[in-house]
Structure formats: structure tokens, C-alpha cells
VEXKOL-368344 format. One record per residue (C-alpha): x, y, z. Coordinates in steps of 0.1 Angstrom, whole numbers, plus 5000, padded with zeros to 4 digits. Layout:
BEGIN
XYZ...
This chain:
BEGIN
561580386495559080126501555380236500552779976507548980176511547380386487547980666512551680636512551680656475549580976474551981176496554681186476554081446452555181666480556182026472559882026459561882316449563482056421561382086388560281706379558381776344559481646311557881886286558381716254555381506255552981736267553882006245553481756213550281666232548982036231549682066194548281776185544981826205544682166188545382036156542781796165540482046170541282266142540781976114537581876133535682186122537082226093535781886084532581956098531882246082529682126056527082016080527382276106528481996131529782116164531581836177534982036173533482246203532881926222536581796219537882146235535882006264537081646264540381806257540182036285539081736308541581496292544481786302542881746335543481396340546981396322548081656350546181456378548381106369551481266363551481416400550581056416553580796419552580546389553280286420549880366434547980206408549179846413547379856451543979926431544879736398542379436409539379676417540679856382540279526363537079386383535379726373536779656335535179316337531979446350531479736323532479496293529679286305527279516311527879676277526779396256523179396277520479456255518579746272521479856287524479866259523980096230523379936197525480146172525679986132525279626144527679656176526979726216529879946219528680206245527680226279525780546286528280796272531580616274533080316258533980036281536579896252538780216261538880156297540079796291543479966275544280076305543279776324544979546303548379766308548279746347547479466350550079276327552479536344551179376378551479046368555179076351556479266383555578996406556078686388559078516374559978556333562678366323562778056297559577946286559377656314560177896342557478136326554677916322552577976350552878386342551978306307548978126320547778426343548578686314546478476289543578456313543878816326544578986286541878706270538778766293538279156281539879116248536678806242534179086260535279296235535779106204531578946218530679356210532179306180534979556181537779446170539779766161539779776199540979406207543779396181545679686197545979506232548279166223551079436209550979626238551379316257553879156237556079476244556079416279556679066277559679146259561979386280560879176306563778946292560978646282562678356256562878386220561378086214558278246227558078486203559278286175556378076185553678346190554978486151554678166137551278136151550378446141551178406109548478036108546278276123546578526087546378256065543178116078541678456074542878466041541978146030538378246045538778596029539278405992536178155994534378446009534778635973534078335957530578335974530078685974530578665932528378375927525878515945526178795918525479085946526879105982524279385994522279166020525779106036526979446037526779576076525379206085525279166123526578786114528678546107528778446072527478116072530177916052532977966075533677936115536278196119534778516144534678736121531478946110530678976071531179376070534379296082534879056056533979306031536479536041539279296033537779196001537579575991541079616001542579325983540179315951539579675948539079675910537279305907534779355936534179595963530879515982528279795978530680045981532279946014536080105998534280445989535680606025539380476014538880535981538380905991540780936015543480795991542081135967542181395997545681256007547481275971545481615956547281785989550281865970553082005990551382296012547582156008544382365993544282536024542182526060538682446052539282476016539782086009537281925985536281555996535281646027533882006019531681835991530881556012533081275990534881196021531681146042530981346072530981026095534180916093535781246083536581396116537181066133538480746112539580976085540781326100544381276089543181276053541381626059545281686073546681566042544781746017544582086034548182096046549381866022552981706022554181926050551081966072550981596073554781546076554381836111551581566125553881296120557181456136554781536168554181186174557781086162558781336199555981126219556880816207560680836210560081026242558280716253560880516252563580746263561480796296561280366302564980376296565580586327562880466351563780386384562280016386561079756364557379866364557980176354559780046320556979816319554680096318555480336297556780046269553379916272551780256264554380416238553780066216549780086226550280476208552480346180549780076170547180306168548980636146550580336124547180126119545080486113547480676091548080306071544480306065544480616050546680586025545380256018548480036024546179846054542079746054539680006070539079916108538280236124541280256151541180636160544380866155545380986194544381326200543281406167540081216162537381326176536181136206535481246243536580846262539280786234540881116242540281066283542280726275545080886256545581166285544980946310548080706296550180956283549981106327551180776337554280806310554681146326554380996362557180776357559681036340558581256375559280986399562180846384564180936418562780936449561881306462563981516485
């Protein structure tokens, strides 16, 4: 059926006597959201933190949402995708305001009480659905001019973000991308070229990651530069020093770690191997229950190592099998869609999840540098877990309206 208002889109979740719910998702959702919960406080409990009580809330909202997308046709959202992405735009902008963006460890990162970077996810995805729907992919000539409008429409909040800086945010949004670009049927000499590139782009930051140690050693102590809101002087690339000290750590942990910037990965790497088989037990882990692991990063960045040591082996190995059925589940739901957008979508957000629990749980067990990406529904965090709910509904939304109703 062709639907071409807003209006027409809303109607269709009309009452059916046909039931049009895929269940594997949300009920790997569920679990991981109380799992989420559950670690939370048991990583809090040192300091008496209640933020485990806040995520039921976001949760509870977050559930909200998830059930309000599913029951809208995920067509809807392409006749509001510019106003989505003019909105994105706007917040991104506003955030990095002084006065108006809040300054957290050397970055403007929030606006009011939600994060701007989180809402470009989901800008990013309808809009590159948008653009791939309408356009033509074929060979890289034929694909040019789409190309072009991606680039502009995926670069402008990518920069806004990366101008916070936040890159744990911005690197997640070119895979996502690049997913879509590919099962819409794009050349291989694209992505032959775009690897190639990206592999210039890795040794310029480690060429600029070397001569940064060699500075950092000379100068004898690389305190002043730890958490520097700058650019380190000797080099050009974007990138801020305590980001620099990250990969330093992680390369040269034995030569030189700056100030201590490996201490959180050093810990997690102890709370994820002293786990054992079955764990120490709920609340009964050490780093984090003797403040090693430290309470900042413990139920966010670092929760799956509170996971890992409490549960051990098979707690962690559970975590990792619920994602494996929302992952996989992912994908099986784009391979029956009904249309091309709906295999744009929910590609785009099953690689956008994939990123994020490979990236987190890598860091943790120290095969990748630290950059804060969050693990979906686990960390705590009231806008990333709106985000995840929010993407996971439209997922659902196309599995439900994968055939027209009755």
C-alpha cells in the first residue's frame, strides 16, 4: 500500500486478531536491562550510589518508547526525517555553547540532561536510510552524487560532535553507514577504496602516536598533558592529548603509561581474569568493592568487568549469548523486510549495536584502547538507554510491518 502523510502512516497499527511481535529481541532486551540494573548497584555499593534506581526509570521509559516505535510503521519516519535531522543539527550546535553546553572533564557533551551525540545515532540512520532509498547506488560513477549527499549529511554531525570532542560517539556512525551502503549493492571498489583509506588514516595516528611518546619521555613527565583540553602542539591531527595518552598506555603499557591513564584497564583486566568460572559472587567482587576499579567508570565504561568477576566465565559468557539473539535477530528481521528501507534499517542498527558491545567488551579485556563507548542496556545512562530502546522499536517495527495488515 502506498502511504504518503504522517497520518496515513499512523493508522496502520490497526487492531488485528494476527499477532505481529517477534519476542526474541525484547526478551534479551529485558534481561539485559535487568542485568544492567543488577551490576549497577552492585557496583555502586561502596559509595551508596543510587543510580541503579535511576536506570529502572530510564529503563521503564526506554520500554516505553521501544513499545511506542514498534507499533508505528518504520515508513513514518522518512516524512519527518528532515525536521529529525534539522533538530540534530540544532542541538549539536547548541551543545558546544558556552553557557549553554555542560563542560564535563574538558568536553561540552550535554545539553541540559540529555546528550545531543546520542540523538545524532538515530539521525544519522534515517537519514542515510532516506538518502539510499531515493537515490541511485550502483558503480561508483552512477553513485557519486549519493555519495556526495551522504558525506555531507553523515560529516556535518559527526564534525559537531567530534568539535565536543567525543569521539567514542563519532567513530560508531561511519560503520553503521558503511553497512547500509553495502546491502544497498554499492561497488567494491568503494570499499576497497574507503579500507585503503582507512588504513592511511591509522598509520598517521600511529606515526603521531610514536613521536608523541617520544615527547612525552623527553619531557621526563607527561602530567600537564594528562586530561589537556588541547591539541598537543607538535602535531596537526584532531586529536586531544588525553586521548593520545590512552593509546600510549595501551601500546607501551610497561615503558610508559601517563599518570596513570591505564589504571581503569589495568583493573578491569584483574576483575575480568580473578572471575574464575562462576565469579566471587553478587556484590562480592573486589576491584570494584575496594574501589581498584574506580566508581566512575565502574557502572558505566566498565560494568562488564563487575560482570566478569562476579559471574565469572559463565556470567559473562550468559551477557554475551543475549546479545548474540539480538544481534543475529537483527539481521534475520532485515532479511525478511518487506522493502528496501526496512533492510536498510534495521542493518544500520544491528551493526550500530555490534560496534558498540564489540568496542566496550574489547576494552575491557584490554585487546582495544579505553574510549568510553557504553555497553547497550547495561551501562548506566538515562539518553544512551532511550537511544538503544528507541532503535531496537524501529528493528521491532519492521519485523511487525513486514506485510501489510489485514
Amino acid at each position: 500500500m502506498n502511504l504518503a502523510s504522517p497520518a496515513d502512516y499512523l493508522n496502520v497499527f490497526k487492531p488485528t486478531t494476527r499477532t505481529h511481535w517477534d519476542w526474541a529481541s525484547p526478551l534479551a532486551i529485558i534481561c539485559l536491562g535487568l542485568i544492567g540494573i543488577a551490576f549497577i548497584y552492585s557496583a555502586q555499593v561502596p559509595t551508596h550510589g543510587n543510580d541503579w534506581l535511576k536506570q529502572i526509570v530510564w529503563f521503564g521509559f526506554g520500554a516505553a518508547v521501544y513499545v511506542a516505535v514498534s507499533l508505528i510503521d518504520y515508513r513514518f519516519w522518512l516524512s519527518i526525517v528532515h525536521w529529525i535531522y534539522v533538530a540534530c543539527i540544532i542541538t549539536l550546535i547548541l551543545v558546544l555553547v558556552p553557557g549553554i553546553g555542560k563542560m564535563v572533564y574538558g568536553s561540552r557533551r550535554w545539553l541540559f540532561v540529555f546528550q545531543p551525540s546520542e540523538t545524532a545515532k538515530i539521525a544519522v540512520l534515517l537519514v542515510a536510510g532516506s538518502i539510499l532509498l531515493h537515490d541511485k547506488v550502483g558503480s561508483i560513477t552512477q553513485s557519486l552524487g549519493t555519495l556526495g549527499k551522504l558525506a555531507l549529511a553523515v560529516g556535518a554531525p559527526m564534525l559537531l560532535i567530534l568539535l565536543q570532542p567525543d569521539l567514542k560517539s563519532a567513530i560508531v556512525l561511519p560503520p553503521m553507514v558503511f553497512s547500509m551502503l553495502y546491502v544497498s549493492k554499492l561497488s567494491s571498489r568503494f570499499f576497497a577504496g574507503a579500507l585503503a583509506a582507512f588504513l592511511v588514516i591509522v598509520g598517521l595516528v600511529g606515526w603521531d602516536t610514536v613521536r608523541y611518546k617520544d615527547f612525552i619521555e623527553a619531557k621526563g613527565s607527561p602530567a600537564p598533558y594528562v586530561h589537556a583540553d588541547k591539541n598537543w602542539s607538535g602535531s596537526w591531527l584532531p586529536l586531544r592529548d588525553y586521548q593520545r595518552n590512552r593509546i600510549v598506555a595501551f601500546l607501551w603499557p610497561d615503558k610508559i603509561d601517563p599518570a596513570g591513564v591505564g589504571w581503569n584497564q589495568r583493573q578491569s583486566l584483574i576483575s575480568v581474569g580473578s572471575g574464575g568460572l562462576a565469579g566471587k559472587g553478587w556484590t562480592d567482587g573486589t576491584q570494584a568493592q575496594l574501589g581498584y576499579l574506580p566508581s566512575s567508570v565502574s557502572h558505566n565504561d566498565f560494568v562488564f568487568s563487575v560482570i566478569a568477576e562476579e559471574k565469572g566465565f559463565l556470567g559473562s559468557l550468559l551477557v554475551l549469548g543475549l546479545f548474540a539473539v539480538v544481534l543475529f535477530n537483527g539481521i534475520r528481521i532485515a532479511s525478511h523486510a518487506r522493502d528496501r528501507l526496512g533492510t536498510l534499517l534495521a542493518v544500520g542498527v544491528t551493526v550500530l549495536f555490534a560496534v558498540h558491545v564489540f568496542v566496550n567488551i574489547a576494552m575491557t579485556i584490554g585487546l582495544m584502547p579505553i574510549t568510553g563507548i557504553p555497553l547497550p542496556f547495561i551501562s548506566y545512562g538515562g539518553t544512551f538507554m532511550l537511544s538503544c530502546c528507541l532503535l531496537q522499536g524501529l528493528v521491532q517495527s519492521v519485523w511487525r510491518f513486514r506485510k501489510d495488515f489485514a
